[in-house]
N, C-alpha and C positions, 0 to 999 in steps of 0.2 A: 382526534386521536391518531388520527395516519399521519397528520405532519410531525406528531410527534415519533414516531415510529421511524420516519420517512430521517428527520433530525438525526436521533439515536444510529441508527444505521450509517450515515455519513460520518457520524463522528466516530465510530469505530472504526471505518475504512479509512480514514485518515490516520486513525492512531495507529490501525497495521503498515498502512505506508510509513507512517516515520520512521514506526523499530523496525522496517525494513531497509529504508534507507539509513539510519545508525548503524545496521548490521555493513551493511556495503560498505560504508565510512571504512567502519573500521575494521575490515577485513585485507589480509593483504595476502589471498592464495587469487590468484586469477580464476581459477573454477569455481569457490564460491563465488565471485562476483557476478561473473555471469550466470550462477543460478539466480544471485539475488535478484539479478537484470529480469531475468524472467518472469520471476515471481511476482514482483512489483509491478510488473506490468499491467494487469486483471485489475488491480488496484487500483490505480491509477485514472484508468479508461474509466472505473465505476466511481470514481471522484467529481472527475471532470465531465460527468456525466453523457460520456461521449457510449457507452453501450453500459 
């Protein structure tokens, strides 16, 4: 049951990373992107399972 949970959980943190990185794509204000830069970040780390 936790690997499934464990599953579930990554595949939504990658589905936040992507519409966040679409949102970067296609943004063309420089301050959004570096929020998006930000934002994605937390993401990212808990993808790659680095924290």
């Amino acid at each position: 049951m936790s690997t499934l949970i464990t599953i579930l959980y990554y595949l939504m943190v990658g589905y936040f990373a992507a519409c966040f990185i679409w949102n970067f794509r296609k943004s063309r204000n420089w301050q959004q992107e570096v929020l998006y830069l930000l934002v994605l970040l937390p993401f990212l780390l808990r993808l790659f399972r680095l924290k």
